[in-house]
N, C-alpha and C positions, 0 to 999 in steps of 0.2 A: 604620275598618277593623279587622278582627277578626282576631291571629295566632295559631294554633297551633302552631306552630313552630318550633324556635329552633337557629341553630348557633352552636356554638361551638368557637372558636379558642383556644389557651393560645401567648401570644408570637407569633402569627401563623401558628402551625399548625395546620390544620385537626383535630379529632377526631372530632365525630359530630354528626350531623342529632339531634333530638330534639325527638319528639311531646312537650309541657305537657301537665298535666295537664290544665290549663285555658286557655281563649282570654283574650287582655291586648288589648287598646291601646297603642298605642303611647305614650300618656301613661301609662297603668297600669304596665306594665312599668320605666319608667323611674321612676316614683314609686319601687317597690319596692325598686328599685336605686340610690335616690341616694344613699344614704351611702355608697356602693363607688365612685362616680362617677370618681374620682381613677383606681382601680386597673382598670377598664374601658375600653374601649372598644364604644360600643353604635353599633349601624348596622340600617338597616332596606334589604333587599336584595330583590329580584326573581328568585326561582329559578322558571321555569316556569312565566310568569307566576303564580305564587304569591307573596305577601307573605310576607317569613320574618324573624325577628331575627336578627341577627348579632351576636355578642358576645365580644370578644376579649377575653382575660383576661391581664392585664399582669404579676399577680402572683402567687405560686404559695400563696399564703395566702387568694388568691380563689375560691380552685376550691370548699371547702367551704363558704363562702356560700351560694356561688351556687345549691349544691345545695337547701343545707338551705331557702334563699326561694324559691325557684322548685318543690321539691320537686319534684327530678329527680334520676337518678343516672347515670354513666356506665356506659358497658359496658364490661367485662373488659378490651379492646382499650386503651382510652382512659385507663382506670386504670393501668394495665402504663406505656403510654409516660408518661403525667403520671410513675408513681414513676421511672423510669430518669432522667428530666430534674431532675425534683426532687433525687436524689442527687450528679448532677455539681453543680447550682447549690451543695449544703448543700455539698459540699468547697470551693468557690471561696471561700463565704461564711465557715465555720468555722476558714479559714487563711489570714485578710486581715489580721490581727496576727501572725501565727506565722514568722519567724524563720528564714530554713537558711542563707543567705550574704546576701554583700554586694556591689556592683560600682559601680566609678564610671564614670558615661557625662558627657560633658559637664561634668568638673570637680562632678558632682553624685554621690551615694551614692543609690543604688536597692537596699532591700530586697526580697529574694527569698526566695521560698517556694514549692518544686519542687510542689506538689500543687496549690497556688491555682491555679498561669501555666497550668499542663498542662488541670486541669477546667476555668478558665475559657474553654480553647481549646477542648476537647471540649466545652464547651456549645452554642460556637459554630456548629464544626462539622457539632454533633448537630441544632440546629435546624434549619440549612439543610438539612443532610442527610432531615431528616424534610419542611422545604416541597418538596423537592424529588420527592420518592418520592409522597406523599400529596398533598400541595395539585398540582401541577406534570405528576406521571409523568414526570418528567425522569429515568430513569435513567441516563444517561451521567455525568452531573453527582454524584449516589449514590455510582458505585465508585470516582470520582475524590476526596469525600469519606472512604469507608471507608477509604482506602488512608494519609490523613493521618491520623485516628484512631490508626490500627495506627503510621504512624509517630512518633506522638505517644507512646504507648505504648512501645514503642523505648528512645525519647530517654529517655522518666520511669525506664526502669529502670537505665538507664546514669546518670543523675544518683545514683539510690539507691544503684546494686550495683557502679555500674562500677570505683571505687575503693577494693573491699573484696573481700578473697582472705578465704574461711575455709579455717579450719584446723581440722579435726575428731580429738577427745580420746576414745580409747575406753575403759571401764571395764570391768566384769566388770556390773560393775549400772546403771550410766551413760554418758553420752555429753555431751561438752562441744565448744561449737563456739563459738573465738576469730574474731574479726574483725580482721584485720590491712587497715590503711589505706593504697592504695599514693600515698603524696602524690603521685609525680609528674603521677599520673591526675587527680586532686583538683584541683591547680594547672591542668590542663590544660583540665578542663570550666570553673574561675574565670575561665582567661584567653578562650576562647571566647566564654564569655555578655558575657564585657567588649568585647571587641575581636568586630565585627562582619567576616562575608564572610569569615569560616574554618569550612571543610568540619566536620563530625560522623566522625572517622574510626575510632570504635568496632564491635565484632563483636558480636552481642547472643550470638554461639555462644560467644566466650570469657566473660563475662559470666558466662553459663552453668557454663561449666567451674569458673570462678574462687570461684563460689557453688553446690556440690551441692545447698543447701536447696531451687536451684530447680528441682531437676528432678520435686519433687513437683508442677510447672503442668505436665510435660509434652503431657499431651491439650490441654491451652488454648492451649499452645505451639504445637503444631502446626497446629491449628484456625485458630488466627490465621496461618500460612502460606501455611496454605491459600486463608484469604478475601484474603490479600495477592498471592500468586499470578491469583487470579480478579481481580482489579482489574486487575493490573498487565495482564492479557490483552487488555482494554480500554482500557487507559489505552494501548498498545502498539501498537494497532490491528492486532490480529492476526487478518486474517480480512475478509472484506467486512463479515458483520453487525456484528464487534466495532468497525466502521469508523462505520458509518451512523444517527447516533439512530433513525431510523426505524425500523429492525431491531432495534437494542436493543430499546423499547419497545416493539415488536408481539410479539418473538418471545423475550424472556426470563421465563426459570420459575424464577429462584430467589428465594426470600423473602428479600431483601434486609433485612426486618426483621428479622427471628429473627437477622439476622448482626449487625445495630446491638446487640439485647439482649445476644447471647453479648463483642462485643467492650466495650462498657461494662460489662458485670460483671466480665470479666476486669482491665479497668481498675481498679476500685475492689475487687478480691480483690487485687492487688498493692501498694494502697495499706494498705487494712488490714493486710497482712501483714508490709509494710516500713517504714511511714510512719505506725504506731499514733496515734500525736498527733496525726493529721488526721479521726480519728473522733472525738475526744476529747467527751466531755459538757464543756458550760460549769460543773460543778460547780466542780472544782477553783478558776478561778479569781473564780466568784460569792463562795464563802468568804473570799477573800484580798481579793478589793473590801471586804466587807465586813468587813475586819478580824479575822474568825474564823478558825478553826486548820481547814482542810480534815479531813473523818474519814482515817482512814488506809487507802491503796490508793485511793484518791477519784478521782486521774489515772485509774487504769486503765479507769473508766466509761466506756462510748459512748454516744455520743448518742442516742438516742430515734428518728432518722432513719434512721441507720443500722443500729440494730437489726432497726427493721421490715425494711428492705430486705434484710438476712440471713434473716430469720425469712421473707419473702414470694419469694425468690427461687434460695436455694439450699435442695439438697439437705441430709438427715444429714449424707451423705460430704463434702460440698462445707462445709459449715459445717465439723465437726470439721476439716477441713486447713487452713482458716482460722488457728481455734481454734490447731489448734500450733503455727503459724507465728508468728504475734501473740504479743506481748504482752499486749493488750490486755484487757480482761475481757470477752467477746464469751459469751453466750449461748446 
């Protein structure tokens, strides 16, 4: 049997049907592919009664393989969500040694680091949220997703901001902004993450207040309001159609995707803006493995990952307000 055909899945998400260039076998194809074998999942499926391969891709370092052996490429679409995906996993990954607090559950010490817990959770989120939309059209399921993202979001900024009041220093040629730490807040998010089944009883508006630097996200701010407001309509059941999957899924028009892109970018613009060390290149500390003296400003590198992702998704404007906010040496 002779396929031309091939879909492929990344983590269980559907992306696109894709004409080969060429007809395989099913031992052909798999010939080509067994030294990925481990990071694959290969399946031969039945669309229409058509014979088609199916190939789910386990790892995010399989994608360009797969291309370059099969000489195929994805389309715009497929590319766009592979990179949004790829940048939550690169923070999970990039901050699984990194350090922000400590808490003991269980007579045991559990290291924590606000950027890994938060992206590893937005991976999670983000995948279902994409089988669900795509593989599924499960919309109901989507804005009940969206609405933890944004609240995820929330939380990470209150870990970041919530216990830091600036204090803005004007000059005649300058401007200087102190960060005063209010411990009681500090102590307050430590004993929460410690001691379970105590509420979040933070304002993301005083937050705001408490830090002017953020009022330069305002549009993203609201943005996000917005898509939390549209959830919560549905999560609320307000209305017969926002009642009935059936309704939802026949009769809603909004690109629920374009909302996942804007809400993950804006996630990871607040990470690089506050939480610079989580874009960080592995320069800095490949030097010190190695016993070498890092070149000087080495820390402030990003990563290569998250380069592109700046370079491939934001704007001029959108970059430079990055750019000011960060420390970071961002491009």
């Amino acid at each position: 049997m002779e396929i031309s055909k091939l879909e492929i899945l990344y983590d269980e998400i559907f992306l696109e049907l894709i004409d080969l260039p060429k007809k395989y076998s099913k031992e052909e194809i798999k010939e080509v592919l067994k030294d990925y074998s481990k990071s694959l999942t290969i399946n031969i499926v039945n669309i229409e009664s058509e014979a088609i391969f199916q190939i789910i891709i386990k790892e995010h370092w399989g994608v360009n393989y797969i291309c370059e052996l099969l000489n195929i490429k994805f389309n715009a679409k497929s590319q766009k969500i592979l990179r949004y995906l790829l940048v939550l996993d690169s923070l999970f990954e990039n901050n699984f040694c990194i350090v922000d607090d400590h808490i003991i559950k269980n007579s045991r010490p559990i290291l924590v680091n606000y950027t890994e817990v938060i992206a590893e959770r937005n991976y999670l989120i983000s995948k279902y949220f994409l089988i669900s939309l795509i593989n599924k059209k499960d919309l109901l399921l989507c804005y009940l997703f969206i609405r933890d993202l944004i609240e995820n979001i929330k939380l990470y900024l209150y870990f970041l901001r919530g216990a830091i009041e600036e204090e803005v220093f004007k000059y005649s040629d300058s401007m200087v902004v102190r960060h005063n730490v209010n411990k009681k807040v500090k102590d307050d998010i430590h004993d929460k993450l410690e001691n379970e089944n105590q509420s979040w009883d933070f304002d993301v508006t005083n937050i705001i207040k408490n830090n002017p630097s953020l009022n330069v996200w305002n549009d993203e701010l609201k943005r996000l309001k917005e898509y939390n407001d549209l959830s919560n309509s549905f999560i609320h059941k307000n209305g017969f159609i926002k009642i009935s999957p059936r309704y939802i899924n026949r009769l809603n028009n909004i690109d629920l995707l374009e909302i996942w892109y804007d809400i993950v970018k804006f996630y990871f613009t607040i990470t690089a803006a506050y939480d610079g060390k989580s874009i960080e290149s592995s320069d800095y500390m490949d030097y010190m493995d190695m016993g070498k003296k890092p070149p000087e400003n080495c820390q402030f590198c990003v990563a290569p990952i998250f380069q592109e992702f700046i370079d491939c998704e934001f704007t001029k404007e959108e970059k430079n307000k990055i750019k000011n906010e960060s420390y970071m040496d961002i491009k």
